[in-house]
C-alpha positions as CSV (number, residue, x, y, z in Angstrom):
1,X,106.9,100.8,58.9
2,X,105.4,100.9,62.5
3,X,101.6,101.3,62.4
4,X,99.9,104.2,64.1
5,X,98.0,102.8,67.3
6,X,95.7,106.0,69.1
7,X,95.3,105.7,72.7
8,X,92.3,107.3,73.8
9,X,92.1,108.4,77.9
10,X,96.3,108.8,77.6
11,X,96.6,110.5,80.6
12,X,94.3,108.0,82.7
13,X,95.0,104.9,84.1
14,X,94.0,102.5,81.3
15,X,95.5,105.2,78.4
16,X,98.6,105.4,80.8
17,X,99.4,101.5,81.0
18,X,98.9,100.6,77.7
19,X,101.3,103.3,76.5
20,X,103.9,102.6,79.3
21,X,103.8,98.9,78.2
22,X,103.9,99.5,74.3
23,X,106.9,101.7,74.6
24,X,109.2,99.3,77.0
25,X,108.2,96.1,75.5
26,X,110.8,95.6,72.9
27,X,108.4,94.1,70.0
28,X,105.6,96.3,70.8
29,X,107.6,99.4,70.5
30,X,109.0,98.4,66.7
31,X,105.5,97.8,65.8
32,X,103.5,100.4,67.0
33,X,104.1,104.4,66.9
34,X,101.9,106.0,69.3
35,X,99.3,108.7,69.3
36,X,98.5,109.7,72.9
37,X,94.4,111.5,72.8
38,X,93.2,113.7,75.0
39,X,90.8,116.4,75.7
40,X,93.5,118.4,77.0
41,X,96.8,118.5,75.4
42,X,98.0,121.3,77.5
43,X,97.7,119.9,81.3
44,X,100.4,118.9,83.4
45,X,99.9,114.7,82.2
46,X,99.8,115.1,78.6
47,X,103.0,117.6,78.5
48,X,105.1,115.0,80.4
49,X,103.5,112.2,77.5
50,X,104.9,115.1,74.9
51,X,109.0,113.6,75.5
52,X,107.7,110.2,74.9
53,X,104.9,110.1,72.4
54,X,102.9,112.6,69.8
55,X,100.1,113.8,71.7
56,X,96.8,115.3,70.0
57,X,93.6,116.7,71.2
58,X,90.6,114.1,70.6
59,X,87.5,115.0,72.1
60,X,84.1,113.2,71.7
61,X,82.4,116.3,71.9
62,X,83.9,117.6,68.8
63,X,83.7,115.5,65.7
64,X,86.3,117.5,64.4
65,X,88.8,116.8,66.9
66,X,88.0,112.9,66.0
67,X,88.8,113.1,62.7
68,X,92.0,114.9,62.9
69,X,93.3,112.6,65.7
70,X,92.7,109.8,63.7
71,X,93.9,110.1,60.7
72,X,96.1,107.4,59.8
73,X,95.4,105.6,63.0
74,X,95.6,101.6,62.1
75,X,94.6,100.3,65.6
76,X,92.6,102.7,68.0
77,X,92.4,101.7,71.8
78,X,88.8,103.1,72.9
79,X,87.2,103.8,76.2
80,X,84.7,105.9,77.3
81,X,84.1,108.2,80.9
82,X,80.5,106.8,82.5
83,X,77.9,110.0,82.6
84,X,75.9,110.2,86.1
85,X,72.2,111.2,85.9
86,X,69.4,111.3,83.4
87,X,70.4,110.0,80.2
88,X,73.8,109.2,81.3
89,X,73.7,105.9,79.6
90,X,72.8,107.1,75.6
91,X,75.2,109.9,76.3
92,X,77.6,107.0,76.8
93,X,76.8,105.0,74.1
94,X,76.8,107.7,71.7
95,X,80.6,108.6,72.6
96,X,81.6,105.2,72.0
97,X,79.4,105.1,68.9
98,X,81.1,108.4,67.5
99,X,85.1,107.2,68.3
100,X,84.0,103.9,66.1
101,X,81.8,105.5,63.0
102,X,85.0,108.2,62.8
103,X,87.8,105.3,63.3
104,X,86.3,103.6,60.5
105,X,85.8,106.6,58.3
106,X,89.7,107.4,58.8
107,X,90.9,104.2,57.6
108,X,91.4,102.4,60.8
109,X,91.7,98.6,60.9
110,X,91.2,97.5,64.3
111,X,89.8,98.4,67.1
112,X,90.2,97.6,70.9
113,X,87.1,98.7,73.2
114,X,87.3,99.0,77.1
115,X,84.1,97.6,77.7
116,X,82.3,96.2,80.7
117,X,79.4,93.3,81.3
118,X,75.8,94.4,81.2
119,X,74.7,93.7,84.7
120,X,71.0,94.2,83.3
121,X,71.5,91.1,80.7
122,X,73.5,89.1,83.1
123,X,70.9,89.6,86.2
124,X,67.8,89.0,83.2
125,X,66.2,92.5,84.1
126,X,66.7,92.8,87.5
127,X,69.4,95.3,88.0
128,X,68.9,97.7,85.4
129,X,70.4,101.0,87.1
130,X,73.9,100.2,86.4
131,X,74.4,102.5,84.0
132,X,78.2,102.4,83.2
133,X,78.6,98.5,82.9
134,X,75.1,98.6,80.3
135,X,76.6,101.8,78.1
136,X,80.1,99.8,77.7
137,X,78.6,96.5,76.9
138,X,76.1,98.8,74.3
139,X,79.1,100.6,72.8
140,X,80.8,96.6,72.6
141,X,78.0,95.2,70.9
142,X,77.6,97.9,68.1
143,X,81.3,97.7,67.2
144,X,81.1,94.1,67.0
145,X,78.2,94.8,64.4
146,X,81.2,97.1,62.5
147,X,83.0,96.0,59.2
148,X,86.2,96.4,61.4
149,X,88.2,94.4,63.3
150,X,88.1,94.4,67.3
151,X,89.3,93.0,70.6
152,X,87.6,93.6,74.3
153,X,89.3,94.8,77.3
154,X,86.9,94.1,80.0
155,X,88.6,95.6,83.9
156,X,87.5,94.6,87.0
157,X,87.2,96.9,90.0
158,X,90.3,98.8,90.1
159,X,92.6,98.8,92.8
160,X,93.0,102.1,92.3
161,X,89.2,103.0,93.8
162,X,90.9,102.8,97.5
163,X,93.1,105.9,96.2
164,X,91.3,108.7,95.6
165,X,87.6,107.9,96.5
166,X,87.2,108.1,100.6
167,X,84.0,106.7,100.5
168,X,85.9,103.3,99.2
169,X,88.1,103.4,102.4
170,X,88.0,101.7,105.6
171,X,86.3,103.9,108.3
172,X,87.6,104.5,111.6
173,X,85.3,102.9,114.5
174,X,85.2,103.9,118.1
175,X,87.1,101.4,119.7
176,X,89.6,102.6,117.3
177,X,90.3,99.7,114.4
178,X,88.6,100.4,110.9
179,X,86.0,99.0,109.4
180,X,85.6,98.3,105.8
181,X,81.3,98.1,105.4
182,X,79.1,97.1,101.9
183,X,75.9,95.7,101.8
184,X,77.6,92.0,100.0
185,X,78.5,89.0,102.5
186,X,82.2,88.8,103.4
187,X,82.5,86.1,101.6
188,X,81.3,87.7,98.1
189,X,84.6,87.7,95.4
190,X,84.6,89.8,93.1
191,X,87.6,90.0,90.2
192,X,90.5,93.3,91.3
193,X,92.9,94.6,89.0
194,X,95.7,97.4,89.2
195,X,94.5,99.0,86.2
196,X,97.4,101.4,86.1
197,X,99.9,98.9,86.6
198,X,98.3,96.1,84.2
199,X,96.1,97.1,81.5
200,X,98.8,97.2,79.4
201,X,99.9,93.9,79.9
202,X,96.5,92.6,78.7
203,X,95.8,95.2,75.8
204,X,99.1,94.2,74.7
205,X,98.6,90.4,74.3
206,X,96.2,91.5,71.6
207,X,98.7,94.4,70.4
208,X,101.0,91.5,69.7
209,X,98.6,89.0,68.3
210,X,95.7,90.7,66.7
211,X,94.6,88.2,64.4
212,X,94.4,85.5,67.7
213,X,92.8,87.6,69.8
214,X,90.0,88.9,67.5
215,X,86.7,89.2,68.6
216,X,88.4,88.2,72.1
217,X,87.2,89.7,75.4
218,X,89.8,89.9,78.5
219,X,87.8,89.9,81.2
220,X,91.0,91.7,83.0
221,X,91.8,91.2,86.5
222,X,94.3,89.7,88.7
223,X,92.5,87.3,90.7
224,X,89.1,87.3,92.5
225,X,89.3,88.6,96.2
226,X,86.2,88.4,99.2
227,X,85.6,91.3,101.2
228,X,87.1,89.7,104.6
229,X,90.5,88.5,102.5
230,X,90.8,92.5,101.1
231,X,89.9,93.6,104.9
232,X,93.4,91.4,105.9
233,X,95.2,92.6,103.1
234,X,95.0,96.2,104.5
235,X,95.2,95.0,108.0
236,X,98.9,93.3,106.8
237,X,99.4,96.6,104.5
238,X,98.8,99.0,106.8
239,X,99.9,97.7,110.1
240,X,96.2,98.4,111.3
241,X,93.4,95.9,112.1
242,X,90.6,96.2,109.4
243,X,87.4,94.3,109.4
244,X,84.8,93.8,107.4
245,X,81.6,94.6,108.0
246,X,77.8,93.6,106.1
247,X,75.6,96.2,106.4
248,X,72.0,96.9,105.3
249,X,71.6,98.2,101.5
250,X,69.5,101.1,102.8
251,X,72.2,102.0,105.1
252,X,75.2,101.5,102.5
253,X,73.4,103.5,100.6
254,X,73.5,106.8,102.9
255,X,77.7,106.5,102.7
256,X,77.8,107.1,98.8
257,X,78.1,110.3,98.3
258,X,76.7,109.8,94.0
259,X,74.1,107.6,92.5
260,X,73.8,105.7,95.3
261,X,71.5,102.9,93.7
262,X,73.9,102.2,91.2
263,X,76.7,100.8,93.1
264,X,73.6,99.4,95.6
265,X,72.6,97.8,92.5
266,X,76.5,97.0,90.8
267,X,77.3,95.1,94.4
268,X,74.3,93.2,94.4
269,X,74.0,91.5,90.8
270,X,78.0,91.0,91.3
271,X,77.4,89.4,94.3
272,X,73.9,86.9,93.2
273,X,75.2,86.7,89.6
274,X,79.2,87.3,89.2
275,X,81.1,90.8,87.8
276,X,81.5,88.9,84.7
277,X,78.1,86.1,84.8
278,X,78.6,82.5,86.4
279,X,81.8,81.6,84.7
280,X,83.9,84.7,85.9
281,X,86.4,83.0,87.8
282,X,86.7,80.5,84.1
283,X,87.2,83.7,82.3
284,X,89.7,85.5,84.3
285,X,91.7,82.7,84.2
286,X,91.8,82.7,80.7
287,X,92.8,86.4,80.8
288,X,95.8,85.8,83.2
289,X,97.2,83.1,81.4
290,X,96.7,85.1,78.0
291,X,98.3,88.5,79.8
292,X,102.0,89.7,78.5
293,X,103.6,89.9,81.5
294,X,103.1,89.1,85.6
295,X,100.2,90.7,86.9
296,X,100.0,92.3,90.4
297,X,98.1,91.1,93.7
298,X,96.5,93.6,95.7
299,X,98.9,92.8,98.2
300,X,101.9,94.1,96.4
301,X,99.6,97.0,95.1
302,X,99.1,98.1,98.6
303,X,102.8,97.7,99.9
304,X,103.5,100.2,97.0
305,X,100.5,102.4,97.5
306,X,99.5,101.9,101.1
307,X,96.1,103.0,102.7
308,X,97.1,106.0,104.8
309,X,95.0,104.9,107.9
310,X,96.2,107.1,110.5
């Protein structure tokens, strides 16, 4: 009888993957009957999940909703949105906290967390505004404590961020190229991932060996990139010339348009201390070679979702 695996964020990226994967990998898809969670089950994403998958509301707001969607659930794949502003990190945790305590109360046996490094313990103190990445590795540490079973997915920067978020794109300059500006050296590498296209892949090394991969973290990404190497990629992409540009934190920071000391701060502690500490590169590794299927560069995430530089 296939077990009942929950898929929290179903109609987001990481949700999305892992449920894509599960249901055309041939083992997966015997083993596993999924339950697609979302605050909405009525928009336009979870109605097209509806001819694939069950789909039930599940909404960390409403204890309720928790315990209905997870009845019967035998593995749960968690993840939690980040909250900007004052208190933002608690209000984290405690979603993360509430999906666990109400998986375990419903009989679940395993759980899978998206999680994310504490830049706060891996700097020792001195980037401590990074809200996000501290409420993820939180959340990770409590279930850890949990008389359950668990696995770690842990995603680098998405690919994806260059979509949708302008203030992530290359900026035209007056002598008409783009310029691609942070406040890291070019030479800074930091760990990418399509998360739409690959989550799945590495969620579902553990779907298929749970037992191997317990306690496990999957520091998830393709391969590690420097600013000037993604600045060529989009030059090739695109057709355009794109360069990379340093630029002062103080004047970074007047480009973000939200919280602008935490990505000040997320850049720099990546940059001085690694995404993932000093042996990210040894840890992604591991990740790749561990992944269920071929990953994607940022190179062929680009040809199939190019920058629209015009």
């Amino acid at each position: 009888m296939s077990r009942v695996l929950a898929v929290f964020g179903a109609t987001g990226q990481q949700g999305g993957s892992i449920i894509h994967h599960v249901l055309n990998d041939p083992e997966l898809s015997q083993k596993y009957k999924i339950r697609a969670i979302t605050r909405n089950p009525d928009s336009k994403q979870a109605n097209l999940l509806k001819a694939k998958v069950e789909v039930v509301q599940g909404d960390v707001a409403n204890r309720a909703s928790l315990e209905t969607a997870l009845m019967g659930v035998h593995t749960a794949f968690a993840m939690t949105t980040p909250t900007f502003g004052p208190g933002g990190l608690e209000i984290e945790y405690n979603a993360g906290k509430t999906i666990a305590d109400v998986a375990i109360e419903k009989g679940a046996e395993y759980i899978i967390f998206s999680t994310l490094p504490s830049t706060n313990e891996i700097s020792g103190g001195k980037y401590t505004k990074v809200n996000p990445f501290d409420a993820k590795a939180k959340i990770e540490q409590y279930i850890r404590g949990l008389p359950i079973r668990s696995a770690f997915f842990s995603g680098g920067y998405f690919m994806e961020n260059f979509q949708p978020q302008t203030f992530w794109y290359p900026q035209k300059a007056l002598d008409g190229n783009w310029t691609l500006t942070r406040n890291n050296s070019p030479k800074t590498r930091l760990p990418w991932i399509n998360a739409l296209g690959d989550t799945g892949k590495f969620v579902g090394a553990i779907l298929a060996e749970p037992d191997k991969y317990e306690g496990q973290t999957f520091c998830a990404a393709t391969a590690f990139y420097s600013w000037e190497e993604v600045a060529a990629i989009m030059s090739k992409t695109t057709g355009k010339t794109v360069i990379y540009q340093q630029v002062s934190p103080e004047e970074y920071k007047k480009s973000l348009p939200l919280d602008p000391d935490m990505f000040l701060e997320g850049f720099s502690c990546h940059e001085e201390f690694g995404y993932y500490g000093l042996e990210s590169e040894k840890a992604v590794a591991w990740a790749v070679e561990n992944a269920r299927g071929s990953l994607s560069t940022f190179e062929d995430y680009l040809t199939a979702h190019p920058l629209q530089l015009g």
